[in-house]
C-alpha positions in Angstrom: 24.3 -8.8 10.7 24.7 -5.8 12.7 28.4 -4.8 12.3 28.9 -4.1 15.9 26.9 -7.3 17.3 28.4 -10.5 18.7 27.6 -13.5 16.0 26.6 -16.9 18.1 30.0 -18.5 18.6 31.7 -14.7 19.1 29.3 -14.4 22.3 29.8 -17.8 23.5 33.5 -17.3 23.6 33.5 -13.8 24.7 31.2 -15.1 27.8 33.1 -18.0 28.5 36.3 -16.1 28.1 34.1 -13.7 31.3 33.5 -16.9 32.7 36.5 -18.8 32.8 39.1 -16.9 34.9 41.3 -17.3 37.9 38.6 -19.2 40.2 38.5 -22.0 37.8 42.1 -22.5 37.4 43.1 -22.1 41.4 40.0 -21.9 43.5 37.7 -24.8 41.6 39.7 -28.1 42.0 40.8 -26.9 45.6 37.5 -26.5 47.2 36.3 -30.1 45.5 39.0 -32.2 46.7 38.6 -30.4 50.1 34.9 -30.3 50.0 34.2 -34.1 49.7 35.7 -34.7 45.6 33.0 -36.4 43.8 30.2 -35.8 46.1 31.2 -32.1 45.8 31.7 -32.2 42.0 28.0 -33.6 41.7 26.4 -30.8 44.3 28.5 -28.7 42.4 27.1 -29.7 39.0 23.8 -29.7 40.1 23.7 -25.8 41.2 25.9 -24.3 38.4 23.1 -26.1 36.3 19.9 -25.4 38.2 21.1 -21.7 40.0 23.6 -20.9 38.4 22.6 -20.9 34.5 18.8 -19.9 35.7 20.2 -16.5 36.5 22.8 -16.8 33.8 19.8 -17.4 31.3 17.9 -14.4 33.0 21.0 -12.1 32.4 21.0 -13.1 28.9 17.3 -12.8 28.7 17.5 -9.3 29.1 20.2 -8.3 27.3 19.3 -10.0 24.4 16.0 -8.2 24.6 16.7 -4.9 24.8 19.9 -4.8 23.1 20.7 -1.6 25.6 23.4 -0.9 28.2 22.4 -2.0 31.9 20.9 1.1 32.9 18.5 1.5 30.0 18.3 -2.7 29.8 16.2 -2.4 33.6 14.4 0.9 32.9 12.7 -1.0 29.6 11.7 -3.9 31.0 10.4 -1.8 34.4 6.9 -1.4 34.2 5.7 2.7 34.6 5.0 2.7 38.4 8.3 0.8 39.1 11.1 2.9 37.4 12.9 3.4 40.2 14.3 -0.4 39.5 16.3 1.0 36.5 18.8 1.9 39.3 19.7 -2.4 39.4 21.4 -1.3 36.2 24.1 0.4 38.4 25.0 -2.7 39.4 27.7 -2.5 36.9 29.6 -0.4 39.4 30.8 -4.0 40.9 33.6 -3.5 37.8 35.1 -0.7 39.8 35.8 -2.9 42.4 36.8 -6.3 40.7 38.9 -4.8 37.8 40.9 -2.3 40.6 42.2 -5.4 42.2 41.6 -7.9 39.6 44.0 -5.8 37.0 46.5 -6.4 39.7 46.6 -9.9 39.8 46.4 -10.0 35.9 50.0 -8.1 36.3 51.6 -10.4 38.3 50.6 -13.6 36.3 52.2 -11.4 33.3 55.1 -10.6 35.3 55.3 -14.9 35.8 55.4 -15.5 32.0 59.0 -13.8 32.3 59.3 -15.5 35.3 59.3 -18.9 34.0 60.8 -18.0 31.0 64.1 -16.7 32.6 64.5 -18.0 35.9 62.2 -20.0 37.5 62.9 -20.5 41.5 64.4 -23.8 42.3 62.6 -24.6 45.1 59.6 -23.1 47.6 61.2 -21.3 49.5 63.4 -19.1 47.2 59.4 -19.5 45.1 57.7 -18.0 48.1 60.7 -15.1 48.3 60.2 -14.3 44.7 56.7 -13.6 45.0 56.6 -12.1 48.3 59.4 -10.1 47.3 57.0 -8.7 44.1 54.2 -8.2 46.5 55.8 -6.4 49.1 59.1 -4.8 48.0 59.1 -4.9 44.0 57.1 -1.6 43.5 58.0 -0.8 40.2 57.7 -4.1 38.8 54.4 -4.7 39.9 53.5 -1.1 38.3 54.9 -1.6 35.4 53.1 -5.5 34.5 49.7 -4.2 36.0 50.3 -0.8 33.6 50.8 -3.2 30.5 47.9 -5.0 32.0 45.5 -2.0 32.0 47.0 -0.9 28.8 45.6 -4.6 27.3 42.3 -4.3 29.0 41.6 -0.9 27.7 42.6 -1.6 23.9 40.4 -3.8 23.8 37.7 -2.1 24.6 38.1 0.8 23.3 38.5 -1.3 19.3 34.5 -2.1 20.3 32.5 -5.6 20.4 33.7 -6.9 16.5 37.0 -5.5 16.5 38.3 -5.7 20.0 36.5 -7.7 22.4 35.3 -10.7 19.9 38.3 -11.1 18.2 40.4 -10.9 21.3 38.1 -14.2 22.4 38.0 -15.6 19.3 42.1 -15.8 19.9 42.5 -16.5 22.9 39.5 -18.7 24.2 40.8 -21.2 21.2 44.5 -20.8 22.6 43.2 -21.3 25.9 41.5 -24.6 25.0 44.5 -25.7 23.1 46.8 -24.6 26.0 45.2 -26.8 28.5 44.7 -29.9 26.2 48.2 -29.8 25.7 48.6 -29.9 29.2 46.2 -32.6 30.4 47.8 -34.9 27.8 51.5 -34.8 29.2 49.6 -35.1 32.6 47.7 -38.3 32.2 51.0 -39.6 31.7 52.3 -38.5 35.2 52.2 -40.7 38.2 50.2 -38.3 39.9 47.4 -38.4 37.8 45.6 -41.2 39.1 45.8 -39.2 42.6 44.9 -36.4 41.0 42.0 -38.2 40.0 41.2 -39.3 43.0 41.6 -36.0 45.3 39.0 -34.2 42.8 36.3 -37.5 42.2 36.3 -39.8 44.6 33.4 -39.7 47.1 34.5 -38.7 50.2 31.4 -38.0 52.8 32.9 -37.6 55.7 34.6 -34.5 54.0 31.1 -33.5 52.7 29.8 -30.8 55.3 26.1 -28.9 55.5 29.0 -25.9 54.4 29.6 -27.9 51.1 26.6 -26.9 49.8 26.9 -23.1 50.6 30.4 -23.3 49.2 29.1 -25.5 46.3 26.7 -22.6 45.1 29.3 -19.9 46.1 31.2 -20.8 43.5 28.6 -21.6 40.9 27.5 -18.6 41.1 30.8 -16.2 41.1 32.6 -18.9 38.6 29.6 -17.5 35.7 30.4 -13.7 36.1 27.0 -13.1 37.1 25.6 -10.0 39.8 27.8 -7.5 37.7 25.6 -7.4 34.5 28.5 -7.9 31.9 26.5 -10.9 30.7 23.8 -9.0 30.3 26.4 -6.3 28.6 27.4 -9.3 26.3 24.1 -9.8 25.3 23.1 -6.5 24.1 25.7 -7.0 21.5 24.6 -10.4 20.1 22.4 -11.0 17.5 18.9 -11.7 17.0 17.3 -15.2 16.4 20.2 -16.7 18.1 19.3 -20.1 21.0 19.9 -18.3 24.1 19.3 -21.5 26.1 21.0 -23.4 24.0 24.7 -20.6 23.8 24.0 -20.4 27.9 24.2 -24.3 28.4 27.2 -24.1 25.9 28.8 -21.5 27.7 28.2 -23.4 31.1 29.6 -26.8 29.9 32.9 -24.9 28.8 33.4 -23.1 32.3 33.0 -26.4 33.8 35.2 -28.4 31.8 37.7 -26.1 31.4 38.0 -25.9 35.8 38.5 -29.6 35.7 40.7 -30.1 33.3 43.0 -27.2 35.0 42.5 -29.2 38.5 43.8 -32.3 36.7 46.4 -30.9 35.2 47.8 -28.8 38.2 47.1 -31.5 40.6 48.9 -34.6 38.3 51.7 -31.7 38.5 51.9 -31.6 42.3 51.4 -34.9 43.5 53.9 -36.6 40.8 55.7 -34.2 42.3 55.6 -34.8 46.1 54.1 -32.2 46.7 50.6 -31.3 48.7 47.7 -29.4 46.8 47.9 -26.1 48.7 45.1 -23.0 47.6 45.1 -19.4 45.4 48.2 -17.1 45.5 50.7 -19.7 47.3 49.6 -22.8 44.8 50.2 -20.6 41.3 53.0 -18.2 42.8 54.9 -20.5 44.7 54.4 -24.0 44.5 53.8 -24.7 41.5 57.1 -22.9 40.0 59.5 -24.5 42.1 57.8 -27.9 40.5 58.4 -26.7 37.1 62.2 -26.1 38.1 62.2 -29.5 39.3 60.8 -31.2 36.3 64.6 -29.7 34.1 63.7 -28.0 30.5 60.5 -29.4 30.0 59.4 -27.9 33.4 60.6 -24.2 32.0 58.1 -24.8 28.5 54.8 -26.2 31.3 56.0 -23.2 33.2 55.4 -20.6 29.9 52.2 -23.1 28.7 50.4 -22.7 32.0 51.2 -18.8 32.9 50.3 -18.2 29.3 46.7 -19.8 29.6 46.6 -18.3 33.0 47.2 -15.3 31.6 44.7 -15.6 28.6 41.6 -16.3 31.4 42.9 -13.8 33.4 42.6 -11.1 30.4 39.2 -12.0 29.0 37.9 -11.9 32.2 39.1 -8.3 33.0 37.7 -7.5 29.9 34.4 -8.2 30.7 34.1 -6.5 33.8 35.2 -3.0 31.9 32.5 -3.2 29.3 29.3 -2.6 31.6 30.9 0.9 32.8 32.2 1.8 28.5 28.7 0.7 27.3 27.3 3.4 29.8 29.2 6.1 29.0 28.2 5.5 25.3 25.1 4.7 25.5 23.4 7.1 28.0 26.3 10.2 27.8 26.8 10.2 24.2 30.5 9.2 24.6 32.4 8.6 22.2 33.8 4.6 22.8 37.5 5.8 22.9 37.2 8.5 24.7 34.5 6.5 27.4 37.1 3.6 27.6 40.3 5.5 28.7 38.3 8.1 30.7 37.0 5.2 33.0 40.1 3.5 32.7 42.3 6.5 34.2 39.9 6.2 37.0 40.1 2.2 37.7 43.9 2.5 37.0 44.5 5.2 39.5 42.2 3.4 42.4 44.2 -0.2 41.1 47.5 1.9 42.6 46.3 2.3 45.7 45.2 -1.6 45.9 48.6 -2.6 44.7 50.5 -0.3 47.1 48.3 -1.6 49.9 50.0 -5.1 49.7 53.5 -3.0 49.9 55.3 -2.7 53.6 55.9 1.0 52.8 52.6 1.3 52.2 50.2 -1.1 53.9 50.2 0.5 57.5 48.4 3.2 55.1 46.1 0.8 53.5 45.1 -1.2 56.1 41.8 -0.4 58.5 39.3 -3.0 59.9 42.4 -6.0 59.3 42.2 -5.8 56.0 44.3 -4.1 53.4 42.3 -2.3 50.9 43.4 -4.8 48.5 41.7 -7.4 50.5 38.2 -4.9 51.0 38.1 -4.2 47.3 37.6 -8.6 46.9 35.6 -8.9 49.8 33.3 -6.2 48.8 33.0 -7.7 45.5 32.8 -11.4 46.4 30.5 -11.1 49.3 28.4 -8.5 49.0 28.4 -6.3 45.6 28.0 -9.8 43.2 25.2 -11.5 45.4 23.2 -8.7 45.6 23.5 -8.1 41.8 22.5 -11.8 41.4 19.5 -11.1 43.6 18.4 -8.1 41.5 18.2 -10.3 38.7 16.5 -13.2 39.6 13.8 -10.9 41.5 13.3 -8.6 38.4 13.1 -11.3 35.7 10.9 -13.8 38.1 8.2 -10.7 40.0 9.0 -7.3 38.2 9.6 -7.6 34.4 7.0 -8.9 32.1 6.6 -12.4 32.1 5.3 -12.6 28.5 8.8 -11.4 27.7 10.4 -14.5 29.7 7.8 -16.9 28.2 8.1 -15.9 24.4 11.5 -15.9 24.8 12.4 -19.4 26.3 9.0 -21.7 26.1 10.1 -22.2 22.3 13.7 -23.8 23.4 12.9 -25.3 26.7 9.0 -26.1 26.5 6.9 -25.0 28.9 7.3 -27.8 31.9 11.0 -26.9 32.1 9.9 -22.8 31.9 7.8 -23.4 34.6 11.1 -24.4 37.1 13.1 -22.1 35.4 11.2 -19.2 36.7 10.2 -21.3 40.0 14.4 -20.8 40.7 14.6 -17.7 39.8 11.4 -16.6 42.0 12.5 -18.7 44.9 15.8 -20.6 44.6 18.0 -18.5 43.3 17.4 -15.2 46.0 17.3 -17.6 49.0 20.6 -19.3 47.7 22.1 -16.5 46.6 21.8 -14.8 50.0 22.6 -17.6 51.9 26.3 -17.5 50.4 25.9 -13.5 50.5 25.5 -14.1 54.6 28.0 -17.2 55.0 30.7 -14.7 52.9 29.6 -12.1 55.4 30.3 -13.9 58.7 26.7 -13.4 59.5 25.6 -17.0 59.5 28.0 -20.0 59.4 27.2 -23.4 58.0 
């Protein structure tokens, strides 16, 4: 075993751990109970497995082949007249964007651990002054959480794939799990679990638009981590012989679970509470905490449970989206990995400032062009243009450019050739025309 490979169960966690982050936990059960609940879980099932993991699978496909960075990775598999696609490799620029404003809500979930360990808000309103008193007036605070943030993220890193990255996963993936179990036990016993149940499952068409399906694959798609190569990344690092079908399916069924069981949990919470299911910042930040404070001491120990697993998503995630850019530096500049890592992190911690001071009122007049803050460009960039466009790299290179005995050796042993056959049929046709669908919808170009 390579000493500075990924061993099977060390990928799958470290890819779920990229995987599973702050969409599953706030974004996931709200868009299914407001998207038609079960009709909406089954659409959604249906593309995370066919679209979704197809490009997942490709990502992995070539990663696992060339055991490379990204950049070297397409400039292998490009045949000699078609070098110039070794540029899709740069698609690990995306990090620049995701981690600058990602790193920034990983401090404030940090900040909330404290939060609801000391003094939780007793009720939404003095919730939503908490938190809009850390976005807007709390400079140093937020500085000093997203610093410790950064400071996380980079460590990692910078220990490599064994030392820092797998064993950070192997941790807290684990924790994660165990976290959330917890959790969903105390919550089945809630009276708003069986509404919980029902605002997530039950079928609901007249809530079931044309848009479902757009938003259906939206999230699929952005929920796996793909368009920004740290799949790919991940699967440089892991090591030969190992199911790549198989750890992709495995890595696919965690992601999933994991979002439902984080929608039951926070919406048991809610509605035994009174409470309506609201969506991303103002669900986490606010509601939820003033619930906690309801619920007396075993509100404040939910309160550290949840922030906590929050908190452990949040980090693996950001980890991933670091890697790409390190791997780079290594690989193609001779870099040393330290000295690669903290370089590059200087960078993304300097442009993070400027995202966090653009949610400030000193600041924000500053920050803000076109109506949106540059916090809000830095996720919109990301979300609806730079990760769609990565996804459509990959599924046109692995289905037209690449060589398809590569694909076909690789996969026909797991998967037979019948099921290669579709497989390759989505990622030649399915997957760009989906993909760019949601890249247009995200856009405001088209509208379903």
């Amino acid at each position: 075993m390579h000493k500075n490979r990924f061993t099977r169960i060390g990928f799958i966690l470290a890819a779920a751990g990229s995987a599973v982050g702050l969409g599953n936990i706030w974004k996931f059960p709200y868009i299914a109970g407001e998207n038609g609940g079960g009709v909406f879980v089954l659409v959604y099932l249906a593309t995370v497995l066919f679209i979704g993991m197809s490009i997942f699978i490709g990502e992995v496909l070539l990663g696992s082949y060339a055991h490379k960075d990204a950049v070297t990775t397409f400039e292998t598999h490009s045949p000699s007249k078609k070098k110039y696609w070794k540029f899709s490799g740069f698609t690990f620029l995306t990090g620049v964007f995701i981690l600058s404003f990602y790193a920034v809500v990983v401090g404030w979930i940090f900040n909330y651990v404290v939060v609801a360990a000391t003094a939780l808000p007793a009720n939404v309103q003095e919730a939503e002054s908490v938190f809009m008193s850390l976005l807007q007036k709390d400079v140093w605070t937020q500085i000093f959480y997203y610093t410790l943030a950064f400071i996380v993220i980079a460590y990692t890193i910078s220990r490599g794939v064994k030392k820092g990255i797998e064993k950070l996963n192997n941790i807290l993936m684990p924790t994660l799990i165990i976290i959330l179990a917890v959790l969903l036990i105390y919550s089945v016993q809630l009276d708003g679990f069986t509404q919980a149940l029902s605002f997530m499952f039950s079928p609901n068409i007249d809530k079931f638009k044309s848009g479902s399906i757009i938003v259906a694959v939206g999230h699929a798609f952005f929920t796996l981590s793909i368009g920004m190569v740290t799949i790919l990344t991940y699967a440089a690092s892991l090591d030969k012989g190992v199911n790549i079908v198989k750890a992709s399916l495995t890595i696919v069924i965690m992601d999933t679970l994991i979002a439902i069981v984080a929608g039951l949990i926070i919406f048991s919470i809610l509605f035994s509470a009174g409470q309506e299911p609201g969506k991303g910042a103002g669900l986490v930040f606010i509601t939820l905490p003033a619930v906690f404070y309801e619920m007396g001491s075993i509100g404040t120990v939910l309160a550290i449970a949840f922030f906590v697993a929050l908190a452990f998503a949040a980090v693996t995630s950001a980890v991933s989206v670091l890697e790409p850019t390190v791997m780079y530096l290594v690989e193609r500049r001779g870099m040393k990995r330290k000295k690669a890592t903290y370089s590059v992190s200087v960078i993304f911690y300097i442009i993070g400032i400027f995202t966090l001071l653009s949610n400030t009122t000193a600041f924000s007049s500053l920050l803000t062009f076109g109506g949106k803050n540059l916090f809000d460009w830095f996720d919109f960039i990301s979300a609806a243009i730079l990760m769609p466009i990565g996804g459509i790299i990959v599924a046109v290179f692995v289905g037209y450019i690449m060589d398809q005995k590569v694909a076909r050796e690789a996969l026909v042993p797991y998967i037979g050739e019948n099921l290669y056959k579709v497989w390759l049929f989505i990622m030649r046709v399915v997957a760009p025309i989906a993909v760019l669908l949601v890249m247009l919808n995200e856009m405001g170009v088209i509208s379903f």
